[in-house]
ROMIVO-979711 format. One record per residue (C-alpha): x, y, z; chain; residue number from 1; residue in one letter. Coordinates in steps of 0.05 Angstrom, whole numbers, padded with zeros to 5 digits. Example, Ala and Ser with C-alpha at 12.3 -4.5 7.8 and 13.67 -1.06 7.14 Angstrom:
# ROMIVO-979711
{zavex {00246, -00090, 00156}, A, 1, a} {zavex {00273, -00021, 00143}, A, 2, s} 
//
This chain:
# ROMIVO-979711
{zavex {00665, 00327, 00551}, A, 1, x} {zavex {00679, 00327, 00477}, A, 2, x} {zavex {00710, 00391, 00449}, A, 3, x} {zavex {00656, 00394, 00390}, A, 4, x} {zavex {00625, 00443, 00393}, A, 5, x} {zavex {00567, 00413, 00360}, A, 6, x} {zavex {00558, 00353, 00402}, A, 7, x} {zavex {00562, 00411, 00467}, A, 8, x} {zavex {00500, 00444, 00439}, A, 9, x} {zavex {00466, 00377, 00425}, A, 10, x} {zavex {00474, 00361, 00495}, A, 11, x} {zavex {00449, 00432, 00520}, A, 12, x} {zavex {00392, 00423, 00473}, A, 13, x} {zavex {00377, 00359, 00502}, A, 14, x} {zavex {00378, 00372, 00573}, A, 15, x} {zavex {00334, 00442, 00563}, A, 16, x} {zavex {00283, 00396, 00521}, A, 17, x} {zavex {00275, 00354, 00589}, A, 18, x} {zavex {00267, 00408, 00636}, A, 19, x} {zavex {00211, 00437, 00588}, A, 20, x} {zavex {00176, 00375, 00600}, A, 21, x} {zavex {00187, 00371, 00674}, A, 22, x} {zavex {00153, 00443, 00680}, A, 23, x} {zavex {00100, 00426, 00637}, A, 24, x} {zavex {00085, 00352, 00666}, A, 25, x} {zavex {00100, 00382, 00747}, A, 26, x} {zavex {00049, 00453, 00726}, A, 27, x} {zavex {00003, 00458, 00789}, A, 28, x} {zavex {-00049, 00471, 00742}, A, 29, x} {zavex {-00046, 00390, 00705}, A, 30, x} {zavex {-00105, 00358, 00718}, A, 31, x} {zavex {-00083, 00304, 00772}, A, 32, x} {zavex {-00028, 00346, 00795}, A, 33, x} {zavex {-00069, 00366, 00869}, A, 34, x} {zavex {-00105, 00297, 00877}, A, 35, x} {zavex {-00096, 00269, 00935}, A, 36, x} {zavex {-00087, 00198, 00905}, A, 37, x} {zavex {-00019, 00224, 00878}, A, 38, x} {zavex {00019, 00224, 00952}, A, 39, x} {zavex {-00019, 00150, 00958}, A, 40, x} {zavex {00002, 00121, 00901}, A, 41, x} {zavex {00074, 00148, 00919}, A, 42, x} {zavex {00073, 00124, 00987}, A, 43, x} {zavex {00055, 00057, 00971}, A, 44, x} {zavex {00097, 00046, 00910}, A, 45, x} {zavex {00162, 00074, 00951}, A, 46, x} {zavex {00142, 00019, 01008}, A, 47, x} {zavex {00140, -00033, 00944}, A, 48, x} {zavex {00208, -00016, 00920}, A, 49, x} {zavex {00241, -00025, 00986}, A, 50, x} {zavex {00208, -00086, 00991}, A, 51, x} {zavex {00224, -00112, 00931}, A, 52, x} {zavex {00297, -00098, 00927}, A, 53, x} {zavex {00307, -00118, 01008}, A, 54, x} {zavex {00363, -00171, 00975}, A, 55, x} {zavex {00398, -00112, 00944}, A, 56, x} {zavex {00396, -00074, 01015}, A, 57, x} {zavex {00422, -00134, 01054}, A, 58, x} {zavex {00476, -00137, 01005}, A, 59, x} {zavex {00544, -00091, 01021}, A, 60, x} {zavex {00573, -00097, 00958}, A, 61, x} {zavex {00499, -00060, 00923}, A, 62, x} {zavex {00467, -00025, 00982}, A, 63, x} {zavex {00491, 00037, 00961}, A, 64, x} {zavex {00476, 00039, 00887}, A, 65, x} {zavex {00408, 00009, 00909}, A, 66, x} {zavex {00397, 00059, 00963}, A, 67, x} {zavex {00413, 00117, 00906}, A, 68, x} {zavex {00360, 00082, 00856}, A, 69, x} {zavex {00304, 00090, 00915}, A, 70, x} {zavex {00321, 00156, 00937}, A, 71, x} {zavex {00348, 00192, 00877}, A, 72, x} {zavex {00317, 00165, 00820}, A, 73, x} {zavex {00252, 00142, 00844}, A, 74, x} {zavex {00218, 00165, 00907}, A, 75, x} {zavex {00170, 00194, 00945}, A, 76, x} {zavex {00203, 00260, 00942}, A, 77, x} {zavex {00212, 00332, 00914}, A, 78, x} {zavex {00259, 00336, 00859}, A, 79, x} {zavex {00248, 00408, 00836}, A, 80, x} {zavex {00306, 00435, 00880}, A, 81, x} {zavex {00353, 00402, 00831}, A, 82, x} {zavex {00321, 00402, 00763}, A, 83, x} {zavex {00325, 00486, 00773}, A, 84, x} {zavex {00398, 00477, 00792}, A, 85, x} {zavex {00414, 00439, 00727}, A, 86, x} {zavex {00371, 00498, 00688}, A, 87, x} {zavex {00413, 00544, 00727}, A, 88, x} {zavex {00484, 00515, 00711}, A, 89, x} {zavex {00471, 00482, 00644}, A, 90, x} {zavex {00507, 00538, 00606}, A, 91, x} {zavex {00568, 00522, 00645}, A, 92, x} {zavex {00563, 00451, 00656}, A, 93, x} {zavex {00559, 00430, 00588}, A, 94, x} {zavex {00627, 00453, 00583}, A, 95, x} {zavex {00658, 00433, 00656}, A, 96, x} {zavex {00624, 00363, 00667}, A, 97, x} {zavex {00643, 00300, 00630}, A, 98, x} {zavex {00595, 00275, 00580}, A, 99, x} {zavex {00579, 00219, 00621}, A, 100, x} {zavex {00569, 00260, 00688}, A, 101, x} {zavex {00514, 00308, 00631}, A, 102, x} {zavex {00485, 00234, 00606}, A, 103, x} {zavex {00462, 00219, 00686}, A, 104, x} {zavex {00438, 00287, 00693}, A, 105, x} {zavex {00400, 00285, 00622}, A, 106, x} {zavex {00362, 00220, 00631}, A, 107, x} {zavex {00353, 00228, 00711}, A, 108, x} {zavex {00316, 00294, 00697}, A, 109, x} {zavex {00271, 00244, 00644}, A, 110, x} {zavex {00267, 00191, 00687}, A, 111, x} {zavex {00232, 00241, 00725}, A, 112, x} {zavex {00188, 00267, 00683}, A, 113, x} {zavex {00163, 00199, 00656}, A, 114, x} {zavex {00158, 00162, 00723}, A, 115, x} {zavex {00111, 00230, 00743}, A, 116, x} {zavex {00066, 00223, 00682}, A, 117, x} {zavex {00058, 00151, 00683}, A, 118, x} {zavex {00037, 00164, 00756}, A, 119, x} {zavex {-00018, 00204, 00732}, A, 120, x} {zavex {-00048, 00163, 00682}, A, 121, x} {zavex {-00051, 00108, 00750}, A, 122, x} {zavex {-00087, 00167, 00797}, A, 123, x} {zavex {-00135, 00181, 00736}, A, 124, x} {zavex {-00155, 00103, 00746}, A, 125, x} {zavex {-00149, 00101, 00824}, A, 126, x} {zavex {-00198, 00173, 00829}, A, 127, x} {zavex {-00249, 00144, 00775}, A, 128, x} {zavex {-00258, 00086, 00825}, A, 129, x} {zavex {-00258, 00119, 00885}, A, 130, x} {zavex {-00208, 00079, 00921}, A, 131, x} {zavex {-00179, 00120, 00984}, A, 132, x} {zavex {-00126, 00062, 00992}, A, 133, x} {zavex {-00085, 00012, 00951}, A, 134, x} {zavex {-00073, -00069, 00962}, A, 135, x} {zavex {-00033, -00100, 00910}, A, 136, x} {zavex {-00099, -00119, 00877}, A, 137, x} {zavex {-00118, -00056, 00869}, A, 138, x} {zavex {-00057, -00020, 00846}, A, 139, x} {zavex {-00043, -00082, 00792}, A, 140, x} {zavex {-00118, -00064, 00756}, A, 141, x} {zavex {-00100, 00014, 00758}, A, 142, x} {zavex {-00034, -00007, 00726}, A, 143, x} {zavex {-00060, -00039, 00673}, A, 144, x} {zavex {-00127, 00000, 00660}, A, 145, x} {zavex {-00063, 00053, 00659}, A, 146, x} {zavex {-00026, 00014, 00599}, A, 147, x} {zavex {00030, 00043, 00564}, A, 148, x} {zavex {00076, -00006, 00565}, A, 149, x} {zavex {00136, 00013, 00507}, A, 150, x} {zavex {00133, 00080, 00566}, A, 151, x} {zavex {00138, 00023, 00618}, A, 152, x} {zavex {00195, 00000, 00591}, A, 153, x} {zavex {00234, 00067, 00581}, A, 154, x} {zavex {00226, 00088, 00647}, A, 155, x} {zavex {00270, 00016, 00663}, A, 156, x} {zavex {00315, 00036, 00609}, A, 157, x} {zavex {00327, 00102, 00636}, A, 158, x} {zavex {00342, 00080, 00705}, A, 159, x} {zavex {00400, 00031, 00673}, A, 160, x} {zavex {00415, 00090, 00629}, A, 161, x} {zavex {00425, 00129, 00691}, A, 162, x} {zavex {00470, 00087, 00721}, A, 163, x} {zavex {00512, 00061, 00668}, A, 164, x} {zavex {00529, 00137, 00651}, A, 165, x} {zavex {00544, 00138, 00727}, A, 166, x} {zavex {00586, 00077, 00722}, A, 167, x} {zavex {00623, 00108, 00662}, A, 168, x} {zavex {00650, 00164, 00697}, A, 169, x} {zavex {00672, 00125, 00754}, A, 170, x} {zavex {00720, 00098, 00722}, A, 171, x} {zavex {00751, 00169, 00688}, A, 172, x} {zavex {00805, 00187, 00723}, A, 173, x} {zavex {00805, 00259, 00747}, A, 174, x} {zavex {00720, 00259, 00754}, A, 175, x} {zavex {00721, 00254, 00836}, A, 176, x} {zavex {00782, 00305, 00842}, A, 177, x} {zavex {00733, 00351, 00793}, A, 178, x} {zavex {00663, 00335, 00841}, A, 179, x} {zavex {00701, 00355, 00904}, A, 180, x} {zavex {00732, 00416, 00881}, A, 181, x} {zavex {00665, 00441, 00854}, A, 182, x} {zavex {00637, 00427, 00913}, A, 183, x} {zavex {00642, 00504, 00941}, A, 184, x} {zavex {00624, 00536, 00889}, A, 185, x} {zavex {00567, 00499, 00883}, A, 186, x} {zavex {00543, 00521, 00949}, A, 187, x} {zavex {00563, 00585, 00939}, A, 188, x} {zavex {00523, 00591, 00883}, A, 189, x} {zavex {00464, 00552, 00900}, A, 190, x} {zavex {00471, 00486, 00862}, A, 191, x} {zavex {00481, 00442, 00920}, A, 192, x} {zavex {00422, 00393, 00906}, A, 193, x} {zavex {00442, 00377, 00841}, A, 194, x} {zavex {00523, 00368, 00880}, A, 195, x} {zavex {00491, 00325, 00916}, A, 196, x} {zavex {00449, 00282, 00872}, A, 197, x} {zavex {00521, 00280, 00828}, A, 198, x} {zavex {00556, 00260, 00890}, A, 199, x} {zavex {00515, 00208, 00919}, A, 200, x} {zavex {00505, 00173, 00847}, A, 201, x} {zavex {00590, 00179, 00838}, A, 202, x} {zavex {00603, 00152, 00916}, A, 203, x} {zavex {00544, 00095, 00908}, A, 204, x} {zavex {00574, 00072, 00828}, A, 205, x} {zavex {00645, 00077, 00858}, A, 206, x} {zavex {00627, 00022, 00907}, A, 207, x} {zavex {00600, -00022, 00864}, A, 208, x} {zavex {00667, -00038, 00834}, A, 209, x} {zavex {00630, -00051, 00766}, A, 210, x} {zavex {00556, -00044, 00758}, A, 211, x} {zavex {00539, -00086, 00717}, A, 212, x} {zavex {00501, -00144, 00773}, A, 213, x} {zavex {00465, -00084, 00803}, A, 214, x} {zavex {00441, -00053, 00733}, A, 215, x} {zavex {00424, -00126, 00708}, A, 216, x} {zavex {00384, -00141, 00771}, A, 217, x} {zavex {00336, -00073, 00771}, A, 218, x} {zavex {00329, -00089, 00689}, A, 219, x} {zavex {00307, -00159, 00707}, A, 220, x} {zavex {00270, -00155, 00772}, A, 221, x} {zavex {00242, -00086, 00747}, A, 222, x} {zavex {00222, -00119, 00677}, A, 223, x} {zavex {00185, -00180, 00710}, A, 224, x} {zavex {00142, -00143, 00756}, A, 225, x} {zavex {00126, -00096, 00691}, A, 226, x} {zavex {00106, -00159, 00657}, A, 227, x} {zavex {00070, -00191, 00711}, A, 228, x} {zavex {00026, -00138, 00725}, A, 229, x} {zavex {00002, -00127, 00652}, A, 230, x} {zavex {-00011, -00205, 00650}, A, 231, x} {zavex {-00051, -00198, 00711}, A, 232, x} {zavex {-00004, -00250, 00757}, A, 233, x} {zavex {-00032, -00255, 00824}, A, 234, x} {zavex {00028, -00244, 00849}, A, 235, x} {zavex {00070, -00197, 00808}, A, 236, x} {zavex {00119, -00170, 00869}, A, 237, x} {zavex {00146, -00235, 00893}, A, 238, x} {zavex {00222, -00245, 00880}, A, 239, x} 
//
């Protein structure tokens, strides 16, 4: 991390900015928030995403990386437990982590937030028609009715944002000897979700041996089924 002070605060700043809008967008009181058509949509978008990056699975060299996209950066999961364990640390990790290590953790904690709203504005259109399950039909016409598509393309940009910050620290020396030794104390202390998520990203982006093919095929594929959708393509999933 930069000694500047300045840039240190911007970087706090940034990161407490995020987890305002993760309590606000995750408050059980947000219309949308209990609906039953949120755990759908979930479950049926996570079952899309493996599907749709099975070559990146089958493939050694990315099935890490691509296993951390699905399971850390969007899933059908809980990821509280480690947005309050970057509150909790942020006064002290702003000046311990490198800048790049505080990048993944800034736009993760985003990617988050944005992936949750847009989900929303989709079980908004999936409760006003009543559906009680999704086809690819179905979830392409919520998608659009949804819109937002400069939003549709940040929440792509923030998942390559995510891992190019990832990728950066990978290759700074002395950033695994720093994740292992803080390994304890974060347990100690109980930080060991976000350790984890900072971990498995480091371990997965370490294996890539340059991420570059991996980033540019979840920008791509990502980008296509984006733009298929909107232009109503009957078949906006297939490779």
């Amino acid at each position: 991390m930069s000694d500047d002070p300045g840039q240190r605060a911007m970087m706090k700043a940034a990161i407490a900015r995020r987890l305002h809008w993760r309590a606000s967008a995750f408050a059980p009181a947000r219309v949308g928030n209990g609906s039953p058509a949120l755990p759908l949509l979930r479950a049926w978008q996570a079952a899309r995403l493996e599907r749709s990056f099975a070559d990146v699975l089958a493939d050694p060299t990315m099935r890490d990386a691509g296993r951390f996209f699905l399971s850390d950066l969007y899933a059908d999961r809980d990821f509280s437990a480690r947005d309050r364990d970057v509150d909790r640390i942020m006064p002290i990790m702003v000046h311990l982590l490198p800048e790049s290590m505080l990048r993944a953790a800034r736009d993760a904690i985003e990617l988050h937030v944005l992936s949750h709203v847009l989900d929303l504005c989709m079980v908004a259109v999936i409760e006003r028609r009543r559906w009680r399950r999704l086809d690819t039909e179905r979830y392409a016409e919520a998608y659009r009715e949804a819109g937002l598509p400069r939003l549709r393309r940040r929440q792509i940009d923030l998942v390559v944002a995510v891992g190019r910050s990832l990728d950066a620290a990978v290759q700074r020396h002395g950033v695994h000897r720093l994740l292992r030794a803080s390994r304890l104390p974060a347990r100690a202390t109980g930080l060991a979700e976000l350790q984890r998520f900072l971990e498995r990203g480091f371990d997965a982006f370490a294996r890539l041996g340059g991420a570059d093919r991996f980033l540019q095929r979840v920008a791509q594929g990502e980008g296509e089924v984006s733009r298929r959708l909107f232009a109503g393509h009957p078949r906006p999933f297939d490779p």
